[in-house]
DRENVEXFI-516421 format. One record per atom (N, C-alpha, C, O): atom name; residue number from 1; x, y, z. Coordinates in nm, 2 decimals, always signed. Atoms other than C-alpha are relative to their C-alpha. Layout:
N
   atom    nr       xx       yy       zz
     CA   NUM        X        Y        Z
...
% end
This chain:
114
   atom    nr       xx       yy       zz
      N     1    -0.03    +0.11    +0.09
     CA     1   +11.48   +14.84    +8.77
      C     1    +0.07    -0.11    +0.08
      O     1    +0.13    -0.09    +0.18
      N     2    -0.03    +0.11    -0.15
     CA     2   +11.57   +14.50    +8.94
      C     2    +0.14    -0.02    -0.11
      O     2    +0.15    +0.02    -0.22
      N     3    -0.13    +0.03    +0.02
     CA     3   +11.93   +14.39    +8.89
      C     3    +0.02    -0.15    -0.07
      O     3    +0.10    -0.20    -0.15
      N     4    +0.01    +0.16    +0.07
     CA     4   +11.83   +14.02    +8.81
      C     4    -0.04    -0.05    -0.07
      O     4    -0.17    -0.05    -0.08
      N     5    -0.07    +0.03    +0.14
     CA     5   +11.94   +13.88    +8.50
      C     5    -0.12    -0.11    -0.01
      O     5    -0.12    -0.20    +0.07
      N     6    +0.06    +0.15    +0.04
     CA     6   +11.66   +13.63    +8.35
      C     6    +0.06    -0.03    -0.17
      O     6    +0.09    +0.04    -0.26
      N     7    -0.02    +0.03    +0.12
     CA     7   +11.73   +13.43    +8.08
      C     7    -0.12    -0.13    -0.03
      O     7    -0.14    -0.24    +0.02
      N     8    +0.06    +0.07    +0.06
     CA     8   +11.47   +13.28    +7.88
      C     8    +0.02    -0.11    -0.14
      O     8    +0.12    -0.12    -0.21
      N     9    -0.06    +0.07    +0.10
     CA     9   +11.45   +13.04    +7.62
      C     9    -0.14    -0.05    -0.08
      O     9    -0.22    -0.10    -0.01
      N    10    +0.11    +0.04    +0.06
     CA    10   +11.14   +12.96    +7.33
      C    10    +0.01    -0.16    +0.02
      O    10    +0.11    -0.23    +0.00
      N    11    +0.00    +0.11    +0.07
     CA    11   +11.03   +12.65    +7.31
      C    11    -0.16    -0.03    -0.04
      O    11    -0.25    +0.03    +0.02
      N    12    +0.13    +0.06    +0.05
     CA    12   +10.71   +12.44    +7.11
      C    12    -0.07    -0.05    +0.07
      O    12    -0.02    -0.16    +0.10
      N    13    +0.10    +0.12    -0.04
     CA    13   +10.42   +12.28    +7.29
      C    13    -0.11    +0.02    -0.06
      O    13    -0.15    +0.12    -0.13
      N    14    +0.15    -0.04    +0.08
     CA    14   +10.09   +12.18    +7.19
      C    14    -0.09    +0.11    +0.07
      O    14    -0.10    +0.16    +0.18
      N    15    +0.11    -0.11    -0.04
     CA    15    +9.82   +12.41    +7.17
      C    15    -0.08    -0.05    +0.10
      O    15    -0.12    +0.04    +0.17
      N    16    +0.07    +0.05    -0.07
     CA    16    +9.61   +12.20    +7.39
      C    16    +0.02    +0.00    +0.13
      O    16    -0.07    +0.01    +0.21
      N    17    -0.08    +0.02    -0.09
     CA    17    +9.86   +12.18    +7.64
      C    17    +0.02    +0.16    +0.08
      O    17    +0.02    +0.19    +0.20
      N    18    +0.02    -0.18    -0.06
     CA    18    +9.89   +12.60    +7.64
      C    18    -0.13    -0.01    +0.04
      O    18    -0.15    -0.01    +0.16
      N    19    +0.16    -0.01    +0.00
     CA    19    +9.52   +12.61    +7.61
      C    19    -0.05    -0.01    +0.23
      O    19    -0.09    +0.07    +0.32
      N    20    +0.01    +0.06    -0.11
     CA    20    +9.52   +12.36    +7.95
      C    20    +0.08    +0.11    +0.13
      O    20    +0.03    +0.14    +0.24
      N    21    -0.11    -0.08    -0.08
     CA    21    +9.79   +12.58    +8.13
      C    21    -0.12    +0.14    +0.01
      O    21    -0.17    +0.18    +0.11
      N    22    +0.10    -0.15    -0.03
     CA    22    +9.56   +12.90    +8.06
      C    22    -0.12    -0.03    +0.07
      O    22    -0.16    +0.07    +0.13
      N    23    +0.14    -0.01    -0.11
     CA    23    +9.23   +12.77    +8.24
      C    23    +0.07    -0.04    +0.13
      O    23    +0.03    +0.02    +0.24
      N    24    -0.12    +0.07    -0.13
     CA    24    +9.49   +12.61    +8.51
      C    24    +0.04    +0.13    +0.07
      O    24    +0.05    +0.16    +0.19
      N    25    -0.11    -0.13    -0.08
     CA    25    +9.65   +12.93    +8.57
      C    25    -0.07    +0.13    +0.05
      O    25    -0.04    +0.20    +0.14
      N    26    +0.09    -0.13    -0.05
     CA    26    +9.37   +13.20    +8.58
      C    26    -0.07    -0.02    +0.12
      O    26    -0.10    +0.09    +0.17
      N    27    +0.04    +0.00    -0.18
     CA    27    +9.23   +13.08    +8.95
      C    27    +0.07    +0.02    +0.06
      O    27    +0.05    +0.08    +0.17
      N    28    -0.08    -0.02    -0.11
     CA    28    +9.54   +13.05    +9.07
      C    28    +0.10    +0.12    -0.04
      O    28    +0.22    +0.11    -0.01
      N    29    -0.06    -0.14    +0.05
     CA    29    +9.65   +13.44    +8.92
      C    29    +0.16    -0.03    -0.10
      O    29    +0.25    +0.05    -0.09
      N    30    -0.12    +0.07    +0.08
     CA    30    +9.94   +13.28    +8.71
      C    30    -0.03    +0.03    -0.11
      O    30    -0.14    +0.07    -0.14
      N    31    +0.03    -0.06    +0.12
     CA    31   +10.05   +13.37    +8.37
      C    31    +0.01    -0.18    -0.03
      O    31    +0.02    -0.28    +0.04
      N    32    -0.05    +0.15    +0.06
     CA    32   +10.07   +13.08    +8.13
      C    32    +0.11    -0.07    +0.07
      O    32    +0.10    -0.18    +0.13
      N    33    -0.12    +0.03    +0.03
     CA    33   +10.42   +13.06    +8.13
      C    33    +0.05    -0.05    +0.17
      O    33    +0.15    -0.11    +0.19
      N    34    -0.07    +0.01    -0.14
     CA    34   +10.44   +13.07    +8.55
      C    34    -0.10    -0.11    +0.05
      O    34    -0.08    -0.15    +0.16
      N    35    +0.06    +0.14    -0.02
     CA    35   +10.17   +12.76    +8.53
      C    35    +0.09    -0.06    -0.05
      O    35    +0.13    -0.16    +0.03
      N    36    -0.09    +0.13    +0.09
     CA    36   +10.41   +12.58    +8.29
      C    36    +0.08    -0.05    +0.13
      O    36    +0.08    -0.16    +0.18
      N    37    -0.11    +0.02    -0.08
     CA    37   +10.65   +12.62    +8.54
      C    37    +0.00    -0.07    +0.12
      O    37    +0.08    -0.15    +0.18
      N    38    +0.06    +0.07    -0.18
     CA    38   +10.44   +12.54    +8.85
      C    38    +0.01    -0.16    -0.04
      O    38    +0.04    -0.23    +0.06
      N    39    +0.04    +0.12    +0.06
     CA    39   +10.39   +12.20    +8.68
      C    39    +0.11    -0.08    -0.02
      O    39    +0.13    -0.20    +0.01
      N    40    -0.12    +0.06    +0.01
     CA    40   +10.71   +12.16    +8.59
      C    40    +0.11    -0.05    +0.16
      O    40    +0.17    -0.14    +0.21
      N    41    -0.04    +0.00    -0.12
     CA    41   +10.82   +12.24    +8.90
      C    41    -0.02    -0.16    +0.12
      O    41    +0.06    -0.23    +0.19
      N    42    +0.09    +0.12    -0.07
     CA    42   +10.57   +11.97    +9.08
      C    42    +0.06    -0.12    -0.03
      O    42    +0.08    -0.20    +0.07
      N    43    -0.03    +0.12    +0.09
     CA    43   +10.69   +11.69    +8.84
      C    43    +0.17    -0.03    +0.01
      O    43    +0.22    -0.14    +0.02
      N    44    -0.12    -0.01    -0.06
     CA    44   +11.03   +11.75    +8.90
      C    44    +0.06    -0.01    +0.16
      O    44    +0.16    -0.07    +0.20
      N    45    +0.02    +0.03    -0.16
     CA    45   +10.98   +11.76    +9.28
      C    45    -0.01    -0.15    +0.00
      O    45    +0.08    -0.22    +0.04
      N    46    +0.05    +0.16    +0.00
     CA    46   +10.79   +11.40    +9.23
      C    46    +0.15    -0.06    -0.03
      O    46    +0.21    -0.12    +0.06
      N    47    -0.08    +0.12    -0.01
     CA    47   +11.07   +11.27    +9.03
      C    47    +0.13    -0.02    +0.07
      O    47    +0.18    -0.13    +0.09
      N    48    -0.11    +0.02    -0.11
     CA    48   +11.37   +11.39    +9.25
      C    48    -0.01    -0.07    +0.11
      O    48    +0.10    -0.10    +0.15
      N    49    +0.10    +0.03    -0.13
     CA    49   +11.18   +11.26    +9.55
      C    49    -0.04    -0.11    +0.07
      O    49    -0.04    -0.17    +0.18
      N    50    +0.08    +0.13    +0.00
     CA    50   +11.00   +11.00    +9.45
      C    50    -0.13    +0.02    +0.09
      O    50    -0.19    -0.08    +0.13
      N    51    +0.19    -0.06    -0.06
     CA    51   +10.65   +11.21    +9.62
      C    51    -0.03    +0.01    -0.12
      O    51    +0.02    +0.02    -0.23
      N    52    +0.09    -0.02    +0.07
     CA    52   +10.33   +11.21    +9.51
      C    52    +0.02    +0.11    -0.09
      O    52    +0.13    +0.17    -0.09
      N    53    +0.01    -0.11    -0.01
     CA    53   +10.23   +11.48    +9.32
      C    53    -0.07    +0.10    +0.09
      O    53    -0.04    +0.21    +0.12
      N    54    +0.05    -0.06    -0.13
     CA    54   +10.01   +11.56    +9.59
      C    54    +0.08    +0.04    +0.07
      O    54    +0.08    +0.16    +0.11
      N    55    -0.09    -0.02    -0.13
     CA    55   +10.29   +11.54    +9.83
      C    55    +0.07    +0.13    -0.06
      O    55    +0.06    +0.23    +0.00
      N    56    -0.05    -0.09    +0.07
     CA    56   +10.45   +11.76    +9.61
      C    56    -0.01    +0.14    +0.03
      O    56    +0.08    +0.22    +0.07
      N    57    +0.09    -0.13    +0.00
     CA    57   +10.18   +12.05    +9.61
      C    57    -0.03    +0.04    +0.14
      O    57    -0.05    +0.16    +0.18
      N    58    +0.00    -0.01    -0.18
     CA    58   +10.16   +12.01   +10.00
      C    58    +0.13    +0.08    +0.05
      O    58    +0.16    +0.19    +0.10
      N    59    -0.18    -0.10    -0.10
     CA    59   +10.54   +12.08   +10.10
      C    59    +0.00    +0.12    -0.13
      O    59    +0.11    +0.17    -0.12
      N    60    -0.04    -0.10    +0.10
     CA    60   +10.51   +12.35    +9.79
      C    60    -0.09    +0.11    +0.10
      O    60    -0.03    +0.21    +0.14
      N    61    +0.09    -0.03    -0.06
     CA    61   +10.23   +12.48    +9.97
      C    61    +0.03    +0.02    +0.18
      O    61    -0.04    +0.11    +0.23
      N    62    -0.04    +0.00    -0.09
     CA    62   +10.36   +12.45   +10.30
      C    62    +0.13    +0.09    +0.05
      O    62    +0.15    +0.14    +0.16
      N    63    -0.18    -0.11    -0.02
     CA    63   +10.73   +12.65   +10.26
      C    63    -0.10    +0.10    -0.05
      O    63    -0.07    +0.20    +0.01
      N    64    +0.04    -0.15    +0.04
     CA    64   +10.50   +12.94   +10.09
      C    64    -0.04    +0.07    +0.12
      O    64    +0.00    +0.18    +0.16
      N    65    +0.03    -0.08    -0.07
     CA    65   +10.29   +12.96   +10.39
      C    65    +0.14    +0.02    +0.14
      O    65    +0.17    +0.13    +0.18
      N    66    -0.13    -0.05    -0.10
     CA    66   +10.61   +12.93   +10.66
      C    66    +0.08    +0.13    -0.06
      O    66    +0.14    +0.21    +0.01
      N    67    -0.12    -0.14    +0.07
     CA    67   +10.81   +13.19   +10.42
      C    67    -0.12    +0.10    +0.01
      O    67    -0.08    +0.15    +0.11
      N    68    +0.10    -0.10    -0.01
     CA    68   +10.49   +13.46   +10.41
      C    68    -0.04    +0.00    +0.12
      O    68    -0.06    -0.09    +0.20
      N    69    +0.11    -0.04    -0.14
     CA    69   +10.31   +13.70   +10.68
      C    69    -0.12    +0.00    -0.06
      O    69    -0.14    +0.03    -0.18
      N    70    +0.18    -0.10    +0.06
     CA    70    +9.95   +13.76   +10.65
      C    70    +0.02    +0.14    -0.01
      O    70    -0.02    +0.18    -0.12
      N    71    -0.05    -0.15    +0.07
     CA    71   +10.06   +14.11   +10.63
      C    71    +0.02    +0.01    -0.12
      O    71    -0.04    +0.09    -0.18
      N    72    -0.07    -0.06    +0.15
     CA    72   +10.24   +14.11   +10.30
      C    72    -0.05    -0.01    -0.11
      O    72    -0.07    -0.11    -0.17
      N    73    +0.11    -0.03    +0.16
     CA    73   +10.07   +14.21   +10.01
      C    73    +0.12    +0.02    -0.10
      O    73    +0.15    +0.12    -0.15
      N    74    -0.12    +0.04    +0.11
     CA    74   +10.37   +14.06    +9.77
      C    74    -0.07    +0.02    -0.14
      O    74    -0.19    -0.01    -0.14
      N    75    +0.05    +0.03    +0.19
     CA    75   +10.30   +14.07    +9.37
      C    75    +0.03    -0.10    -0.01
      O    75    +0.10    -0.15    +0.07
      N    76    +0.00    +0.16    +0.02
     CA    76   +10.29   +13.75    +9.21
      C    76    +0.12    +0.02    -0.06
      O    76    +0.19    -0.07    -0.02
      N    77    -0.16    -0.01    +0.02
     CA    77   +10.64   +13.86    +9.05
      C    77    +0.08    +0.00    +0.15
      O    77    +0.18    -0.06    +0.16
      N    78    -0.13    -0.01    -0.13
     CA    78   +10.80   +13.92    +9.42
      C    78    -0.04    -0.17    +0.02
      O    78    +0.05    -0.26    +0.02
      N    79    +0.03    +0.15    -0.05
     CA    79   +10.59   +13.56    +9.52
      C    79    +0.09    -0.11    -0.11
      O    79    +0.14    -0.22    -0.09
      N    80    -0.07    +0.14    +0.11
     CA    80   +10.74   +13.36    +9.19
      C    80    +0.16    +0.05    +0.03
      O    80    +0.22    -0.05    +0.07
      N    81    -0.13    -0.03    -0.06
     CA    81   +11.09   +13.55    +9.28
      C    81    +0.04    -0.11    +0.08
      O    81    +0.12    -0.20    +0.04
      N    82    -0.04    +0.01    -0.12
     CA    82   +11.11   +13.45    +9.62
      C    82    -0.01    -0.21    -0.06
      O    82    +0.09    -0.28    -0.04
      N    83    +0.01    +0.14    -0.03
     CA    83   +10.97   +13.06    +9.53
      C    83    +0.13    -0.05    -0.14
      O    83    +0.19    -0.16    -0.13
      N    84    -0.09    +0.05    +0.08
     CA    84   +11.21   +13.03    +9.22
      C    84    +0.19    +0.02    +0.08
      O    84    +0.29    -0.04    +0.05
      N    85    -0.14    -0.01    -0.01
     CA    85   +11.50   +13.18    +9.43
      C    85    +0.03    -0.13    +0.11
      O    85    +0.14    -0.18    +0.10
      N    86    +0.05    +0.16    -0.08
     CA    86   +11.39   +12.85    +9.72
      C    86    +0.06    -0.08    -0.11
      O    86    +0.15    -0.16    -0.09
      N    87    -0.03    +0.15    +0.10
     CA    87   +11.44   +12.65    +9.41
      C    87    +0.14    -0.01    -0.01
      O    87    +0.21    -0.11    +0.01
      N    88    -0.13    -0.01    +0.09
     CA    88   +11.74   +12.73    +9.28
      C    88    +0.12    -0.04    +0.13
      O    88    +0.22    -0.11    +0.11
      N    89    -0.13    +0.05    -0.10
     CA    89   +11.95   +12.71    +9.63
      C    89    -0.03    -0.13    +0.04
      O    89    +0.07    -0.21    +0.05
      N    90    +0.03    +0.08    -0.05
     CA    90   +11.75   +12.43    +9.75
      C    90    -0.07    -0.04    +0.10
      O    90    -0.10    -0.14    +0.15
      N    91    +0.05    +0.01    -0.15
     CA    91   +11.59   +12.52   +10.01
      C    91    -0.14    -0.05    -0.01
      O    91    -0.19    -0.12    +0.08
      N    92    +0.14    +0.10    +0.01
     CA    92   +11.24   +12.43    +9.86
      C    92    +0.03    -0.15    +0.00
      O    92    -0.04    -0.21    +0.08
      N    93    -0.06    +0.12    +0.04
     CA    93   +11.40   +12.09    +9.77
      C    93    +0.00    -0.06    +0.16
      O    93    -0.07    -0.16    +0.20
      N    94    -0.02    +0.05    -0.10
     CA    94   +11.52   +12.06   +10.12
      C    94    -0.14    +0.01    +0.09
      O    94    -0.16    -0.07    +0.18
      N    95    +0.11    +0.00    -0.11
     CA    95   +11.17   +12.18   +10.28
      C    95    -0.09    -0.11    -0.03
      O    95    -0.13    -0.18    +0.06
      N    96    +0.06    +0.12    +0.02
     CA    96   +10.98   +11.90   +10.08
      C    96    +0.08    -0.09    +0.05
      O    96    +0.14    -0.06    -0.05
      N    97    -0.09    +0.06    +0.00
     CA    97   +11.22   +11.67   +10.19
      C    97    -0.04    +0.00    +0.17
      O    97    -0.09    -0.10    +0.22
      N    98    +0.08    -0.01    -0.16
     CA    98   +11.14   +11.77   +10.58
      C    98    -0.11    +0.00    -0.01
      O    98    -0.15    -0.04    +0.10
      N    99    +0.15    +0.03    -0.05
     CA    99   +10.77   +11.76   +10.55
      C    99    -0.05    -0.11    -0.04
      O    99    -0.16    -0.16    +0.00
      N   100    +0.05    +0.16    +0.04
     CA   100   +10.76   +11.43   +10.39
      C   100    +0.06    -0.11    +0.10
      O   100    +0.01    -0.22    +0.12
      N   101    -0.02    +0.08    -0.09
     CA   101   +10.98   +11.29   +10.64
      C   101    -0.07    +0.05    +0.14
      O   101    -0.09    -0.04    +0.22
      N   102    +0.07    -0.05    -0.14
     CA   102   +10.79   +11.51   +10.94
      C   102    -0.13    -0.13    -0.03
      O   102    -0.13    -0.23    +0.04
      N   103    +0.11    +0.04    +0.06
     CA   103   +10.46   +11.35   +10.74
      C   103    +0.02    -0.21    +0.02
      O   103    -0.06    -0.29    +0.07
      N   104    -0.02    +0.17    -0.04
     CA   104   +10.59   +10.96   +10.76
      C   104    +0.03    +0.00    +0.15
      O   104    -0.01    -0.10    +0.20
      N   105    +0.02    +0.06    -0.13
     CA   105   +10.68   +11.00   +11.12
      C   105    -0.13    +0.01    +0.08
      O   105    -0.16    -0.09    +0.15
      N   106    +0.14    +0.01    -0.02
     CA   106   +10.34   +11.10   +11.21
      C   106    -0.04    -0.11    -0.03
      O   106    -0.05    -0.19    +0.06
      N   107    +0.09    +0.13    +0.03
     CA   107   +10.17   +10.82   +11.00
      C   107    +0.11    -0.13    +0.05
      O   107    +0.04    -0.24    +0.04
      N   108    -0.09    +0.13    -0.07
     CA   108   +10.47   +10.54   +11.15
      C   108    -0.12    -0.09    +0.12
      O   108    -0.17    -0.20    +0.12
      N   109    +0.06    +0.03    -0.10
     CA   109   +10.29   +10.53   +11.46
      C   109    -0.18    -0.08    -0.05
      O   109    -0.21    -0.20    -0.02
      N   110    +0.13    +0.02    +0.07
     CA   110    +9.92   +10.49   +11.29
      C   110    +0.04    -0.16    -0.04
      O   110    +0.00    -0.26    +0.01
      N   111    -0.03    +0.14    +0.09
     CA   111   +10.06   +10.20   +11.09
      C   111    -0.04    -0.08    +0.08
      O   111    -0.14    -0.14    +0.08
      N   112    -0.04    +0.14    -0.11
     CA   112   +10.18    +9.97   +11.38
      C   112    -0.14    -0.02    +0.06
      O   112    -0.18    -0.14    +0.06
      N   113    +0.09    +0.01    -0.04
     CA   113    +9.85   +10.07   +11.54
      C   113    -0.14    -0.14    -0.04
      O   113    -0.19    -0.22    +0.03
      N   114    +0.07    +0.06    +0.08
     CA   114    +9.62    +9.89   +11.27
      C   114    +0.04    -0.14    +0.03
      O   114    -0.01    -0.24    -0.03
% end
């Protein structure tokens, strides 16, 4: 039995909006509730940020594959663990935050070129 405490909380959305989350979430093995989150997640990135959401989904996408081996056959509970416990200290925050600035010094040079 894991030692870590969740606390949830109900809340209302439209049906449309679940509905949307459930075709969203079955390719990418997600429950509903861990699409809501992904989304939320994204949108929250954007607005702390001020990234795309694209940009967003890249550095999210980018700290999973630096933090994972191809060896590890994690469950999508150890995978949402590991990227909620990123969240919570910062360290996803801070890895978007480096790949968007790695990502503008790359395209700097491009710019002037043009």
């Amino acid at each position: 039995m894991s030692n870590v405490a969740h606390s949830f909380a109900s809340v209302k959305l439209p049906a449309a909006l679940v509905q949307q989350a459930r075709e969203a979430a079955q390719p990418q093995r997600r429950s509903v509730a861990g699409q809501i989150e992904y989304w939320a997640t994204l949108g929250r990135i954007a607005d702390e940020t001020g990234l795309t959401v694209q940009e967003a989904r890249e550095a999210i996408a980018l700290y999973d594959a630096r933090h994972s081996s191809p060896a590890d056959d994690e469950s999508i509970d150890a995978i949402e663990a590991r990227f909620m416990a990123a969240e919570s200290t910062g360290r996803l925050a801070q890895a978007v935050r480096d790949t968007v600035l790695a990502n503008r010094l790359k395209a700097a040079p491009s710019r002037h070129a043009a």
